[in-house]
Structures are given as structure tokens and as C-alpha cells.
DRENLOFI-842093 format. One record per residue (C-alpha): chain; x, y, z. Coordinates in pm, 1 decimal. Layout:
% residues N
+------+----------+----------+----------+
| unit |       xx |       yy |       zz |
+------+----------+----------+----------+
|    A |        X |        Y |        Z |
...
+------+----------+----------+----------+
% end
This chain:
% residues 321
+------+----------+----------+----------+
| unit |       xx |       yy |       zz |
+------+----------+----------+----------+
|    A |      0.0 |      0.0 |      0.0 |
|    A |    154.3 |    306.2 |    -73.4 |
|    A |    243.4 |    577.2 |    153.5 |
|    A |     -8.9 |    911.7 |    147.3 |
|    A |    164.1 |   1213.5 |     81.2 |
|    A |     70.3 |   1595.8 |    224.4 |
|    A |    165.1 |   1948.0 |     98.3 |
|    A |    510.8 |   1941.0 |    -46.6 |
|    A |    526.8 |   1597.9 |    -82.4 |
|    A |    617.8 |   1493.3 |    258.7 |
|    A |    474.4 |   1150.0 |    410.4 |
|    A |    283.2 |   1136.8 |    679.4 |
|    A |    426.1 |   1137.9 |   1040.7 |
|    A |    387.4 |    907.5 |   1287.7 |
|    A |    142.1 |    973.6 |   1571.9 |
|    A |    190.2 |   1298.7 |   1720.2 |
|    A |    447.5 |   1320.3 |   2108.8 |
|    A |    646.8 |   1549.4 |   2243.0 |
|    A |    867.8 |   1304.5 |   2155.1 |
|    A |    820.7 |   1358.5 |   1775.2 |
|    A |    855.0 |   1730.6 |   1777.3 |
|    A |   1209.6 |   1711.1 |   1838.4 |
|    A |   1272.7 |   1429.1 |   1594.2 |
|    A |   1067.0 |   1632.6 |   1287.1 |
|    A |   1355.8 |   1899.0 |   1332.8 |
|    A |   1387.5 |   2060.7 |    951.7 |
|    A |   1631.3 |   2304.7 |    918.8 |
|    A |   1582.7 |   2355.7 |    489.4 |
|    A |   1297.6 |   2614.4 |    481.7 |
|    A |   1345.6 |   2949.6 |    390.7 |
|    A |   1185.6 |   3107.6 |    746.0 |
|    A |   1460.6 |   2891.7 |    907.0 |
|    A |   1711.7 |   3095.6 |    707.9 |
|    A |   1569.4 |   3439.3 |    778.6 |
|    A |   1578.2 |   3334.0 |   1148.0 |
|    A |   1941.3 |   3260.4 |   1172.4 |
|    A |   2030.4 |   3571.9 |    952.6 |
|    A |   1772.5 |   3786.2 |   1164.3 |
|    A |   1951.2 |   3635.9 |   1479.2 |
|    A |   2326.2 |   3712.6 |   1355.2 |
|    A |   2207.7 |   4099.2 |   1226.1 |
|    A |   2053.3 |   4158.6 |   1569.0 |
|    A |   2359.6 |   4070.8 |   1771.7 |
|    A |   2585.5 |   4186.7 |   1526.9 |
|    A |   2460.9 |   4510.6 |   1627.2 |
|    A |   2486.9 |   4428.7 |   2002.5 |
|    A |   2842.4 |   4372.7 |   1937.6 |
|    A |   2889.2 |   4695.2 |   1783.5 |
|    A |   2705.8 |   4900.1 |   2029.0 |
|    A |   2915.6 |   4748.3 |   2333.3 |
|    A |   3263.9 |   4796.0 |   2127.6 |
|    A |   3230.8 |   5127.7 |   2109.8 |
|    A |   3115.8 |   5172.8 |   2510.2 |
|    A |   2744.5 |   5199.4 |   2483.0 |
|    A |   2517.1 |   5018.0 |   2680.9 |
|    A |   2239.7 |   4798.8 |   2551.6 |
|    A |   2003.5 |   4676.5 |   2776.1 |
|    A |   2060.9 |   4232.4 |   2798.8 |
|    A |   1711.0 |   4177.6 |   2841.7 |
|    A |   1605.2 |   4329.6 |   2500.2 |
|    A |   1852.2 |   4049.0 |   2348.8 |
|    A |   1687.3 |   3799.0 |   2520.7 |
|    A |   1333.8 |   3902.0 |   2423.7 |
|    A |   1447.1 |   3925.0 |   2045.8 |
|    A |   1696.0 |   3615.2 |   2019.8 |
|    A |   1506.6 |   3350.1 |   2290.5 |
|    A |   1149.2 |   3470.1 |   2330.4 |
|    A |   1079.2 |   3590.6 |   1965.1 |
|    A |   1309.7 |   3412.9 |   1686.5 |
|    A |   1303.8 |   3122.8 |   1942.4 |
|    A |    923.4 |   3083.8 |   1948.2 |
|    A |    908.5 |   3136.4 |   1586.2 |
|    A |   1167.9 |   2860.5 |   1536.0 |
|    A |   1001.7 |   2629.0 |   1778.1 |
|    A |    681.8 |   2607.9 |   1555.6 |
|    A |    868.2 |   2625.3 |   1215.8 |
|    A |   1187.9 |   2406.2 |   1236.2 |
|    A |   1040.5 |   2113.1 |   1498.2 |
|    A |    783.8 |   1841.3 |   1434.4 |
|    A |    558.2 |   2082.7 |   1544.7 |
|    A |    615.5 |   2193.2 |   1157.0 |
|    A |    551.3 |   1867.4 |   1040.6 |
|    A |    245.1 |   1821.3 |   1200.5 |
|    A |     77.5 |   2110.4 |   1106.2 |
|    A |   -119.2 |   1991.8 |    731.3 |
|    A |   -187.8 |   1691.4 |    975.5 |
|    A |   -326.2 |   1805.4 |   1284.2 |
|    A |   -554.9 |   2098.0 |   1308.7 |
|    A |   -509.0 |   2134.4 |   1636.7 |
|    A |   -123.0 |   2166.1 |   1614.5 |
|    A |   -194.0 |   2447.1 |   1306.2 |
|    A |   -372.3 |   2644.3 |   1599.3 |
|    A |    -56.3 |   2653.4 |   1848.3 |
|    A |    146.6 |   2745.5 |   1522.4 |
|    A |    -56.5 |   3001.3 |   1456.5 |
|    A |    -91.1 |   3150.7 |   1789.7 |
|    A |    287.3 |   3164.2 |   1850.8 |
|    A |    349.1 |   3333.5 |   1488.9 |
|    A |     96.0 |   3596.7 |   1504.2 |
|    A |     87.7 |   3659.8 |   1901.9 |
|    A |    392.4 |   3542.9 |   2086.4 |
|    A |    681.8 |   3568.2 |   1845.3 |
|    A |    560.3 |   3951.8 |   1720.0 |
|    A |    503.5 |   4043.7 |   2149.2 |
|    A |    873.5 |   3948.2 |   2192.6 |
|    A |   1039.5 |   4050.3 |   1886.3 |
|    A |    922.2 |   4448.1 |   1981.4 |
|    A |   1074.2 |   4374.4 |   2304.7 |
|    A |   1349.4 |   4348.4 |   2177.7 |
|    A |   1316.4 |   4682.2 |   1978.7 |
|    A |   1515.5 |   4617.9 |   1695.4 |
|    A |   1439.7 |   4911.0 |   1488.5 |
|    A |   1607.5 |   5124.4 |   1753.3 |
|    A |   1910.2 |   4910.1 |   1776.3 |
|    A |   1937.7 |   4961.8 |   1410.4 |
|    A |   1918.6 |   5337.9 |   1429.0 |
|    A |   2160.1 |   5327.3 |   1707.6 |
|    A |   2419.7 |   5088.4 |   1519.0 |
|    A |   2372.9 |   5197.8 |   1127.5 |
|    A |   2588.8 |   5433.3 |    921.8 |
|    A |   2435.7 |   5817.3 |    901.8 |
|    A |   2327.4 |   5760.9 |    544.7 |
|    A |   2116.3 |   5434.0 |    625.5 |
|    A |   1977.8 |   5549.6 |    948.1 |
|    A |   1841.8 |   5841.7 |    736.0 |
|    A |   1687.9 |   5606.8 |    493.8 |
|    A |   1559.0 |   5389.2 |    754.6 |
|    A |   1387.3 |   5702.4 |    938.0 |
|    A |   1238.0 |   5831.7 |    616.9 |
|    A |   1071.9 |   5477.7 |    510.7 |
|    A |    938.3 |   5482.5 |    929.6 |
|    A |    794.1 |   5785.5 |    842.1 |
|    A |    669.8 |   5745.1 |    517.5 |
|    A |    278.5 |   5760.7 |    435.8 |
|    A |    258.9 |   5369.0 |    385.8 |
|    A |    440.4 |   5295.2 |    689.6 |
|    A |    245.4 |   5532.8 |    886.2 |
|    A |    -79.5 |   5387.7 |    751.1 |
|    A |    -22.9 |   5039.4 |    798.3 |
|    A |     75.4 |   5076.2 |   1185.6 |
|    A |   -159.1 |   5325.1 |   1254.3 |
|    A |   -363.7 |   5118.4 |   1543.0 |
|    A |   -720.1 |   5039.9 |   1413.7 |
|    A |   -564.3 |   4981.1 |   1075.2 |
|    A |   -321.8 |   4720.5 |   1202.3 |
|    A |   -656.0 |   4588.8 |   1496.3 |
|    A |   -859.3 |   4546.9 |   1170.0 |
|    A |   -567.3 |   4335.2 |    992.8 |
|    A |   -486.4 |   4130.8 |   1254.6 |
|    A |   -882.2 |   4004.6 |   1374.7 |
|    A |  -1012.9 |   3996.3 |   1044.1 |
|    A |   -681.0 |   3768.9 |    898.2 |
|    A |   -791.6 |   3431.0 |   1078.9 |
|    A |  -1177.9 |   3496.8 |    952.3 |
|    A |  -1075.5 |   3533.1 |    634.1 |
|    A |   -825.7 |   3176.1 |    593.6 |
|    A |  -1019.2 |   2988.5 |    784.0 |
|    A |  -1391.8 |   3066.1 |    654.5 |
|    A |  -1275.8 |   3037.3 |    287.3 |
|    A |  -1122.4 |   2820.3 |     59.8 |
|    A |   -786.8 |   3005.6 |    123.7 |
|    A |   -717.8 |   2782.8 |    452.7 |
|    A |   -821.9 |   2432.7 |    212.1 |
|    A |   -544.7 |   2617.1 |    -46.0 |
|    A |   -263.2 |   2606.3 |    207.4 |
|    A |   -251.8 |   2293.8 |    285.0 |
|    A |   -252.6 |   2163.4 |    -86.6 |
|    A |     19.6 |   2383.6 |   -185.6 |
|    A |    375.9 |   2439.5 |    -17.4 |
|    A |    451.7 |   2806.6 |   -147.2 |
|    A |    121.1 |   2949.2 |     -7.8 |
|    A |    156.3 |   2745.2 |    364.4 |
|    A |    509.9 |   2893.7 |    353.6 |
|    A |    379.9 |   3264.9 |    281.5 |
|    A |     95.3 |   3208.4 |    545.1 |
|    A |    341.1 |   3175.9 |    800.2 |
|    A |    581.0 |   3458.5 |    705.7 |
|    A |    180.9 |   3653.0 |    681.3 |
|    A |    113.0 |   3539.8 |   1021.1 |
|    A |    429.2 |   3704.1 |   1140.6 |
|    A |    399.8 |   4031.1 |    972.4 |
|    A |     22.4 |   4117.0 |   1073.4 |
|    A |    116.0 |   4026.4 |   1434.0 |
|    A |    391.2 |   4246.2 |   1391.0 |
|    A |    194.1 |   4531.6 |   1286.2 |
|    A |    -46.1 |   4520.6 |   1612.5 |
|    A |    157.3 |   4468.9 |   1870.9 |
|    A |    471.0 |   4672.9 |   1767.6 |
|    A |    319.6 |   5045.4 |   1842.3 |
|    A |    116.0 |   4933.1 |   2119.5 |
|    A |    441.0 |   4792.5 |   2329.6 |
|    A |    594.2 |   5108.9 |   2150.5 |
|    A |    965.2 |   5042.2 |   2231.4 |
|    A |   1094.8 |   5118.3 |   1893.2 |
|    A |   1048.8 |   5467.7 |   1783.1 |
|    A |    758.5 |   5409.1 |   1497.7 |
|    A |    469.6 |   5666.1 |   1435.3 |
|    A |     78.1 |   5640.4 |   1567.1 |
|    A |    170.6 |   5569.3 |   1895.9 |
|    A |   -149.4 |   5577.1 |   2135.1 |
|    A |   -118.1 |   5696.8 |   2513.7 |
|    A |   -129.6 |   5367.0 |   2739.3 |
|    A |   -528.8 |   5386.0 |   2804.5 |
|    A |   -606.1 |   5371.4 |   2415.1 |
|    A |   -313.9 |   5125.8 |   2388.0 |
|    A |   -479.3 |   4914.6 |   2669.0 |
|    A |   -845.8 |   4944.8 |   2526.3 |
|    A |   -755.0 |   4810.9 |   2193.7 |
|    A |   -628.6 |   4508.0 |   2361.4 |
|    A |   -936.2 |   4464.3 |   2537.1 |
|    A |  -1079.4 |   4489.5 |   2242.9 |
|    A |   -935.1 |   4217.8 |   2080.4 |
|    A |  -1015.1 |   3961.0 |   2288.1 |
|    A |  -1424.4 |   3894.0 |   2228.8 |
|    A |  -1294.5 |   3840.2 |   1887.3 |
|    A |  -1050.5 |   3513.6 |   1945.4 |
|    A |  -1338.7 |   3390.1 |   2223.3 |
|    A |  -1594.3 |   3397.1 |   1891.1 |
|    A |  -1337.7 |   3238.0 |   1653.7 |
|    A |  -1240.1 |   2954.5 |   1885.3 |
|    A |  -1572.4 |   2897.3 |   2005.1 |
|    A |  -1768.1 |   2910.4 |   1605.3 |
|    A |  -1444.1 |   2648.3 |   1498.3 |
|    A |  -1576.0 |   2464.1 |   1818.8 |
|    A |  -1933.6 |   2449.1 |   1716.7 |
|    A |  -1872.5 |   2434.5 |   1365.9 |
|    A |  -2047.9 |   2135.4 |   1174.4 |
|    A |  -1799.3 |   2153.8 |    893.0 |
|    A |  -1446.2 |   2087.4 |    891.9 |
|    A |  -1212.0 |   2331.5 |    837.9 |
|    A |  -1007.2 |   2225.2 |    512.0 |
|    A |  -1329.0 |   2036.8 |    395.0 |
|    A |  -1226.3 |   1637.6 |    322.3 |
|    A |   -850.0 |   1729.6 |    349.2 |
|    A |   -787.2 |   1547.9 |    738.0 |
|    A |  -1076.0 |   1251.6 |    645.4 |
|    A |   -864.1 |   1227.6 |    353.5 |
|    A |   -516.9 |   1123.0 |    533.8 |
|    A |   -724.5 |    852.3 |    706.3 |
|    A |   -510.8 |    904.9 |   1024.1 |
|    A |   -630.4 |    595.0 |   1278.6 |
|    A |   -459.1 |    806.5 |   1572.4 |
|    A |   -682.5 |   1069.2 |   1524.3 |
|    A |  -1009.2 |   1189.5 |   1479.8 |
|    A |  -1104.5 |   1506.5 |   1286.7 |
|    A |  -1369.1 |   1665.7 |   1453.0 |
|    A |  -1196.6 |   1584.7 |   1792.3 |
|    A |   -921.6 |   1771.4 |   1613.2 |
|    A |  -1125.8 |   2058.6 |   1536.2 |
|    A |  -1265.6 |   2107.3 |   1889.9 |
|    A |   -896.2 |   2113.4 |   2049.6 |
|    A |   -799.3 |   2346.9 |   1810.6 |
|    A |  -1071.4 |   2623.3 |   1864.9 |
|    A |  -1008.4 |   2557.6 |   2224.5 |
|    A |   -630.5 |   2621.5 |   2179.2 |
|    A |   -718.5 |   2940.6 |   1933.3 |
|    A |  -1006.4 |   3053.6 |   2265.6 |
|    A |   -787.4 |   3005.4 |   2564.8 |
|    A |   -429.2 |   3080.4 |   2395.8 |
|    A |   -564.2 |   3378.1 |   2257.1 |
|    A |   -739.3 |   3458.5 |   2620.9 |
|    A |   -373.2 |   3397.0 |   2772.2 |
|    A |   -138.3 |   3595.2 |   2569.6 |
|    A |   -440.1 |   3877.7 |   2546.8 |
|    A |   -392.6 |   3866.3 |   2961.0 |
|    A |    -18.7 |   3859.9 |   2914.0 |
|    A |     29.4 |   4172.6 |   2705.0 |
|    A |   -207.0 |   4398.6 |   2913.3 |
|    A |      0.3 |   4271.3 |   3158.7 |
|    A |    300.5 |   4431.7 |   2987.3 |
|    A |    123.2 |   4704.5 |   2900.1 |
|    A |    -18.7 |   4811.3 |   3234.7 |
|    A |    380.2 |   4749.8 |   3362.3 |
|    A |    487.5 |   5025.2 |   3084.2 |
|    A |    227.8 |   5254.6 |   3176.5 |
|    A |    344.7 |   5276.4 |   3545.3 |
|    A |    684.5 |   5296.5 |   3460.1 |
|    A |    613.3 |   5565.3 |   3270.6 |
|    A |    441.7 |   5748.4 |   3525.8 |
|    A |    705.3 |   5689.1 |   3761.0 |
|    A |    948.7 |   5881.8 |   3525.8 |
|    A |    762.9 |   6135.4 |   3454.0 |
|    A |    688.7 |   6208.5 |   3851.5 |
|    A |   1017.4 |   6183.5 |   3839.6 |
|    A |   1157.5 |   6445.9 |   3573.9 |
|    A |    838.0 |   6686.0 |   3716.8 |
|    A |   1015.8 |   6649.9 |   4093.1 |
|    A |   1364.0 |   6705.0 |   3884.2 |
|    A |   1219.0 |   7044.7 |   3753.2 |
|    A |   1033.5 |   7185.8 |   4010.6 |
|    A |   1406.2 |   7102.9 |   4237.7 |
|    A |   1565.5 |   7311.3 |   3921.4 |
|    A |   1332.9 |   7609.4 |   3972.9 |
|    A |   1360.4 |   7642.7 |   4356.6 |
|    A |   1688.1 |   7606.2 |   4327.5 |
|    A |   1684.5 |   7891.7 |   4114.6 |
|    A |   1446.2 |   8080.0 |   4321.2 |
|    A |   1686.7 |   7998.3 |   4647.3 |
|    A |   2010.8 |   8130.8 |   4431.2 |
|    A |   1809.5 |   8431.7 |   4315.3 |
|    A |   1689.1 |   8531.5 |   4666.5 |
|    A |   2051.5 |   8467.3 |   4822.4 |
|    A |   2173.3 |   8675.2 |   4487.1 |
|    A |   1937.4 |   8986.2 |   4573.2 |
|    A |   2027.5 |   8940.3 |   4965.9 |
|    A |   2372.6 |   8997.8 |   4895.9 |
|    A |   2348.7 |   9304.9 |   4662.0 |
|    A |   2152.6 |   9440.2 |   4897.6 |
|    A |   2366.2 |   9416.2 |   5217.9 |
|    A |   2651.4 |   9497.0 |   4965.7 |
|    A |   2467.8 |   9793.2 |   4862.3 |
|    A |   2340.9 |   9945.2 |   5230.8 |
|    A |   2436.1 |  10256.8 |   5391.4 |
|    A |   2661.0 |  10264.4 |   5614.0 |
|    A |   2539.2 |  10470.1 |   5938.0 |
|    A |   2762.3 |  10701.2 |   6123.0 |
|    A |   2871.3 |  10638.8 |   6476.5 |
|    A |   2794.5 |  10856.5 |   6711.4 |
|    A |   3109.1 |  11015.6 |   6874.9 |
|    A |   3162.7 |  10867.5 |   7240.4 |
|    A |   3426.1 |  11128.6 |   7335.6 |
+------+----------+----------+----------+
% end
């Protein structure tokens, strides 16, 4: 009997373990490329900024590097990869990192800023003008990049588009590197690190968040309830007798519900954090100013006091003899 064949041509995997997504490991794919050349740009510039003395904070190379190429690469290069035209459910934690996770940690990281920092003058002038160009400005400006982001998922998975990925390799790839980039677009001025335009004040920042969340709770919960399986007769097809479609499909709205719940919680979490630091350096550079002035007012008093006693009459003695 021969062996059934998915999107690119690959057989299908064995029954799905944690032991298998380490074992799937595929390192040929051109989003495992841009990670390892994203990876060596970003500390490249590290490198640069601490050989010439400045500081750059550690914890922004950790974000970048472990929490957002690493999340990326731990849904694109394992066997979670390899699952994902076979399991719908496993799609649904792929998804989630790529278009929540990985975009939250890469704009901790703020790379655009280290870039600005690190670049020669003539490409940190280019860089600023495309930042501030009309198209840039329009595709971050908040409700442009909210409408992307929750109306992506409604669109691939209630048409044929989702059905279309999984039959051909070129348009799962792009998917993915889509995921990424509309992910990117939300989160990126709302955490608001890197210096791009549109950026809210924390309330409107935190509000749009809010916002956000009904809309995962009514995608996981329809691809719950749904009578029709997403991809049509794609996962009957594969006749897979360790798993069950529509089981499938109610794990996977359940992962797209709660993990969208989570990292919703997470980043207002973040958010609310930014806010108060904020606050506490503003208090800060208002108790710095108002020092400034009445130190001001103390050296102008202690000025005018001296003039003056400099400036006194002198009265006469009277004459004791």
C-alpha cells in the first residue's frame, strides 16, 4: 500500500508526542534561514554598540533572540512543523505563537532602535524616512493594524484560502511569514519600544487590547461548534487511525479561545507594567524640575540678599568722646 503524501510531498508522520517534535527537526525552509540571519544581524549590532562603550540593555537580546526568533523557530523548524497539514489542532498553536507570541517578543526586543543606534548616518536616514513614510504610517496606525490582525484568521479559515494552504507548499510557507507580519503590525506600536509613528497613550493602547479579545473567544468557540471541517475532506482524507477530525477541530478552537485569552492577559500585563513605569518617570523628571526652579528661586533670593547688604548705607557712629 503506498504511503499518502501531504503538501510538499512529505509522508505522513507518525502519531503525534512530544517526543516527535524534536525528531521532525527541519532546518531547509526558507523562514529557518531568515531566522538565523535575523539572529546574527541583531547581535551583530549588540556587538557593535558594546565595542564602542554603549550600553544595551541584555534583556532586550533575550526578548528578540530567545522569546521571539526562538518561538518562531520552535513552531517552524520542529515536528511541530511537520504536524501542522496533519493536525488541526497543532496548526492552531502554530498560529498563535506566529501571530501573538513571536511579534510580542520581537518588539521587546526593539530592533528598529538598535538599528538606528548601530547603522551608518546615510542608512539610518533612509531607515527614518521609510518609518515615516505615508505607507508605513498607515499600515501601523492602530485600528488599521486591529482590523488586519482580527479579520486575517476569519478570512483563511472561513474560505477556501485555509483548504489552499494545505494543498500547496509556497502558499503554507507565505501564510506563516503573513502570520508574522500582521502580528507584527499590532503589537509593535502598542508595546511602543521602537520609535515608529501612531503611537497611542497607554489607556487607548490598553483598550484596543481589550478589544481584541471577544474576537478570538468567537473564533475559537464558532471552529468549536462548527459542523464543517475546516479544510473540507482534506484530514478525512489522510485517514489518520490516531486521530479523529472533529476531535481535532474542537482542540484546536479551544487552543485558538484560551491561547488567545492567555497571551491577550499577558500583554495587558506588559502594558499596564509600561504605563506605570512611565508614570514613575515622569513624577520623576516633574520632581527634577520643580528642584531646578527652587533652586533657582533659592540662588536668586541669596543673589538679591547679597546686593543688597553689599549695597546698604553705612550709618555714622555717634562720637563717644
Amino acid at each position: 500500500m503506498p504511503t499518502p503524501v501531504i503538501a510538499g510531498g512529505d509522508t505522513l508522520p507518525p502519531p503525534f508526542s512530544v517526543g516527535e517534535i524534536f525528531t521532525q527537526i527541519r532546518l531547509t525552509s526558507l523562514l529557518a534561514l531568515f531566522l538565523l540571519v535575523a539572529a546574527a544581524v541583531y547581535l551583530y549590532g549588540v556587538h557593535r554598540m558594546r565595542r564602542r562603550g554603549d550600553h544595551w540593555p541584555p534583556g532586550r537580546t533575550v526578548a528578540f533572540i530567545g522569546g521571539g526568533l526562538g518561538s518562531i523557530a520552535a513552531v517552524s523548524v520542529t515536528g511541530i512543523e511537520a504536524y501542522d497539514t496533519t493536525l488541526l489542532s497543532v496548526h492552531m498553536i502554530q498560529h498563535m505563537m506566529l501571530s501573538m507570541v513571536g511579534p510580542i517578543f520581537l518588539a521587546l526586543g526593539a530592533p528598529v532602535t538598535l538599528a538606528l543606534r548601530t547603522l551608518p548616518t546615510g542608512n539610518r536616514k533612509a531607515l527614518l524616512r521609510v518609518l515615516h513614510s505615508r505607507f508605513v504610517g498607515v499600515l501601523t496606525f492602530p485600528l488599521v493594524a486591529f482590523a488586519l490582525f482580527i479579520a486575517n484568521p476569519f478570512v483563511l479559515y472561513f474560505t477556501g484560502l485555509y483548504r489552499a494552504t494545505l494543498e500547496h507548499a509556497w502558499l503554507h510557507e507565505f501564510i506563516h511569514v503573513h502570520f508574522i507580519a500582521t502580528g507584527c503590525l499590532f503589537f509593535w506600536p502598542l508595546l511602543g519600544l521602537d520609535p515608529l509613528p501612531n503611537r497611542w497613550p497607554y489607556p487607548a493602547r490598553a483598550l484596543l487590547m481589550v478589544l481584541s479579545v471577544p474576537f478570538h473567544t468567537v473564533l475559537g468557540l464558532t471552529i468549536m461548534q462548527s459542523r464543517t471541517l475546516l479544510g473540507g475532506d482534506w484530514y478525512p482524507n489522510l485517514h489518520l487511525a490516531w486521530s479523529d477530525p472533529w476531535n481535532d477541530q474542537v482542540t484546536a478552537g479551544g487552543v485558538l479561545w484560551a491561547g488567545g485569552e492567555i497571551v491577550s492577559v499577558t500583554m495587558l500585563g506588559i502594558l499596564v507594567l509600561q504605563w506605570i513605569r512611565q508614570s514613575e518617570r515622569e513624577a520623576k523628571r516633574i520632581d527634577r524640575a520643580l528642584d531646578r526652579a527652587e533652586a533657582a528661586e533659592r540662588a536668586e533670593a541669596a543673589g538679591a540678599t547679597k546686593i543688597t547688604n553689599q549695597t546698604a548705607p553705612v550709618r555714622p557712629q555717634p562720637d563717644t568722646e
